[in-house]
N, C-alpha and C positions, 0 to 999 in steps of 0.2 A: 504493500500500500504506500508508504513511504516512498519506493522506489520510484515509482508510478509516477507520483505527486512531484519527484525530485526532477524526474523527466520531463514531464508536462511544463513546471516553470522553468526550466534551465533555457529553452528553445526561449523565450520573451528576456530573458534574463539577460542571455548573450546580445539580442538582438537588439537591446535597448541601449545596451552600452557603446558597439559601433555610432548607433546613432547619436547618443547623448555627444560622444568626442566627435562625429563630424560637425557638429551645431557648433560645439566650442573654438573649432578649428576655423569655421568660416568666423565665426563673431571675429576671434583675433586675427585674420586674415583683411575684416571688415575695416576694424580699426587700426590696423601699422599701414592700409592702403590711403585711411581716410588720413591718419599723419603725415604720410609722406606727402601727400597731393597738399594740403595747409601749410608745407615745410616750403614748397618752389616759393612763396610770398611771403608776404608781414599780414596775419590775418588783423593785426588791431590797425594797422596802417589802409588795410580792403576793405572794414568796418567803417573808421572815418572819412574814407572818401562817399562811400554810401551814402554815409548820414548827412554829408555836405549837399548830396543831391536830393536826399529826402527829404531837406529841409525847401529846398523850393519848388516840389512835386508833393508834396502828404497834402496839404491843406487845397490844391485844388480839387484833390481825388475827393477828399471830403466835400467839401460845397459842389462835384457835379454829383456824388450819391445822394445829395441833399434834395437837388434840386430834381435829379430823375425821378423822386418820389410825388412830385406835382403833377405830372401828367394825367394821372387817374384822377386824384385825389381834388386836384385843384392846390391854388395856394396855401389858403385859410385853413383846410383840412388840414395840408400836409406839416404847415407852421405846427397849428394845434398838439398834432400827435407827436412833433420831435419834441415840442416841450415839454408835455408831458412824460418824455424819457427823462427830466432832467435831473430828477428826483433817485436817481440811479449813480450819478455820480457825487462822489460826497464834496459838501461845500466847505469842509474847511480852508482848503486852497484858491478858491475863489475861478474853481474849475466848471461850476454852471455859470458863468457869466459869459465865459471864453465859450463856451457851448450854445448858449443863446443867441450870442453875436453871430456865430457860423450861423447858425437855424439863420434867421434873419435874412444875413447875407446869398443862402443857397435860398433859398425858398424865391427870392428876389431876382433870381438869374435870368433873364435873357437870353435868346438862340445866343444871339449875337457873344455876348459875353461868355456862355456856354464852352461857344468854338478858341473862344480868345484862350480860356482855362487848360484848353487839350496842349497849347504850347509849354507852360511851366510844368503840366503834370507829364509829358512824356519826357523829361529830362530823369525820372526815376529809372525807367527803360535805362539810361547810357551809364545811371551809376551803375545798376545792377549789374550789368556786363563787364566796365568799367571794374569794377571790384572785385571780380574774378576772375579776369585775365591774368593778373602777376600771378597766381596759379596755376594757367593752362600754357602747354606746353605750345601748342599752334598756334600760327599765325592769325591774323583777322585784320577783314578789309571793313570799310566802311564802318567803324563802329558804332560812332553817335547813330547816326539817322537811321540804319537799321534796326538797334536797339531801340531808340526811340520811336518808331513807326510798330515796330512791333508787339510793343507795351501799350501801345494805342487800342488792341483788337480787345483789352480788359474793360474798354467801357461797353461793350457787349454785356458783359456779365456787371456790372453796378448796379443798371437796375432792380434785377431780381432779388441782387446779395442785398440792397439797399431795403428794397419789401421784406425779406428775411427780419434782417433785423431792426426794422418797425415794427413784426409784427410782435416778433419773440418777445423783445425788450417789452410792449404795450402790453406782454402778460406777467411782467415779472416787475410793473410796479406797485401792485398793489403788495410786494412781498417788503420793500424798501418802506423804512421808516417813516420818510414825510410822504409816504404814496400810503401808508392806511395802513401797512404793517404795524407788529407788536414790536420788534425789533428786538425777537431772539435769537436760539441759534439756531433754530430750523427755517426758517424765514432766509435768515443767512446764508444757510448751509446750498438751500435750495436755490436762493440765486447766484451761488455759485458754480455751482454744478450746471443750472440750465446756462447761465454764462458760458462756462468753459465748453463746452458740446456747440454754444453757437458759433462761437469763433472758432475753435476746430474747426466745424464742416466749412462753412463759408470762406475763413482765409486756405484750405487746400486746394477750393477750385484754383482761384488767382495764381495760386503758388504754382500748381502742376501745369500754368504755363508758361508761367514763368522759367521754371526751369527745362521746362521743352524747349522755349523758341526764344528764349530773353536773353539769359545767361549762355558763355560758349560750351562749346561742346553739347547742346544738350542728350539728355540718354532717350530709350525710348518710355513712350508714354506711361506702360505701365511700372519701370521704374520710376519716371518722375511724378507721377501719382504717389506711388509708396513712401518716394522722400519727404514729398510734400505732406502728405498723410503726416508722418510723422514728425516733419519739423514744424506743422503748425498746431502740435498738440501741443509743442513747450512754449507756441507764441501764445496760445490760448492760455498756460499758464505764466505766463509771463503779462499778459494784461489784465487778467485778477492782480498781480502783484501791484501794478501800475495803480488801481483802483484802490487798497491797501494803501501806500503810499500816499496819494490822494488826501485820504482822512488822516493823517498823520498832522498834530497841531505845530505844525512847524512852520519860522517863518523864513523862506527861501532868499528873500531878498538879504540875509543877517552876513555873509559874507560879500555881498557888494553895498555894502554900507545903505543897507536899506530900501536897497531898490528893486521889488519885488518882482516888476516886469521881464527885468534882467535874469534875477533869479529862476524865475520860472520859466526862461528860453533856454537855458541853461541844463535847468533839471530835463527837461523833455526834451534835448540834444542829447543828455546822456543817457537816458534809457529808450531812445532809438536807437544808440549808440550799441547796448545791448542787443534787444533786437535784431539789428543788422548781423549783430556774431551769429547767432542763431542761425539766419539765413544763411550764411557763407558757407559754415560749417554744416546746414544743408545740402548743399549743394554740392561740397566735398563728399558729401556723403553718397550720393546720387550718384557721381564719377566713380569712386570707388566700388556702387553695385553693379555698373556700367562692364566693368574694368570685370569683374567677377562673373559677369554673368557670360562674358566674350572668351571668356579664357585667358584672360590678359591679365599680366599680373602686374602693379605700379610698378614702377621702377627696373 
């Protein structure tokens, strides 16, 4: 009986262990390919040039998701229901006011002004490429404008992402304290969790194409699905954090003597700043399942 029992489990026993060490063997196979490939550059140096370009591409991306939300809705509607998110972001940093102004400002958009927007936000496109070239081993022609044009085809998808998350967010105020909430820790717990699942799904679309047709080299699709999959589960955790930080009673302006404007362009340079690691290191990642999947091994 014993014998029997010893035979029956040894066949799963064996079989489990090859597997267990090839999984271990690709993971560190994963990772000395993803080092090496972040080793050709300066990743804090491909970070900061990102962030240079995000800073004059992020805020038109927001005011045209803004404004895509009027077409249905109308203006008044569409005002309405962003402000009603506002109660979502904590006001100890004076982060609904910066938030009401955007509303305002998209809601208020123009074709005309619409189109003018497409120029500052497709400069996002040249950093993102731009920022992971000192990485990539090939050459590349035309960078700006094909990067740039190509980062254009993402106002396809703003729309939708944009309805997404009016509608998600319009269910997840009445969990937040000045929206009606008790402001415990299920209340909390919950809007963090439907939080985090929002921004996952929504920042992966963007991303998987990002790293298809933005950034060089891209892999294929269902690689850069999977990267993106996963590098935009740590941005969804990394904007809980941002929101965290947020309610934090601190005043930013206290190392520029004061000057909180200052401060506060500062603070949100540096945790895009983060952000951007995230993506790069993405995207290394990408290469490297690329590299894995071909047979090819870095280096």
């Amino acid at each position: 009986m014993s014998t029997d029992s010893a035979a029956s489990v040894s066949p799963a026993v064996t079989g489990t262990a090859p597997a267990t060490g090839r999984a271990l063997h690709a993971a560190r196979r994963l990772l000395t390919d993803t080092r090496e490939i972040l080793a050709r550059g300066d990743l804090a140096a491909a970070a900061a040039t990102l962030t240079y370009y995000a800073a004059i591409a992020v805020v038109p991306w927001v005011l045209l998701a803004i404004w895509s939300t009027t077409w249905l809705r109308g203006r008044a509607a569409a005002e309405s229901e962003w402000n009603d998110l506002a109660v979502l972001i904590p006001p100890d940093m004076g982060g609904r006011d910066a938030f009401s102004e955007a509303v305002s400002i998209g809601v208020g958009l123009s074709v005309v002004g619409a189109l003018v927007l497409l120029f500052p936000a497709s400069f996002y496109g040249e950093g993102l490429r731009r920022a992971c070239l000192g990485m990539h081993t090939g050459k590349d022609r035309f960078t700006g404008w094909r990067s740039r044009l190509s980062v254009l085809v993402l106002v396809l998808f703003v729309p939708p992402l944009a309805a997404v998350a009016v509608i998600v967010g319009s269910s997840m105020t009445t969990l937040a304290p000045d929206g009606g909430g008790d402001g415990g820790l299920a209340d909390l717990a919950a809007r963090v969790v439907i939080g985090f699942v929002t921004v996952w799904l929504t920042v992966t679309v963007p991303l998987t194409w990002v790293y298809r047709k933005v950034t060089p080299a891209g892999p294929s699709w269902p690689i850069a699905a999977v990267t993106a999959l996963g590098t935009a589960s740590f941005i969804a955790g990394f904007a809980q954090g941002f929101l965290l930080f947020l309610s934090l009673p601190i005043d930013v302006g206290i190392p520029y003597g004061g000057l909180r404007v200052i401060g506060g362009v500062v603070a949100a340079g540096l945790w895009l700043y983060v952000l951007h690691v995230l993506v790069i290191v993405g995207w290394a990642v990408g290469q490297a399942l690329a590299r894995s999947a071909g047979g090819d091994r870095v280096g």
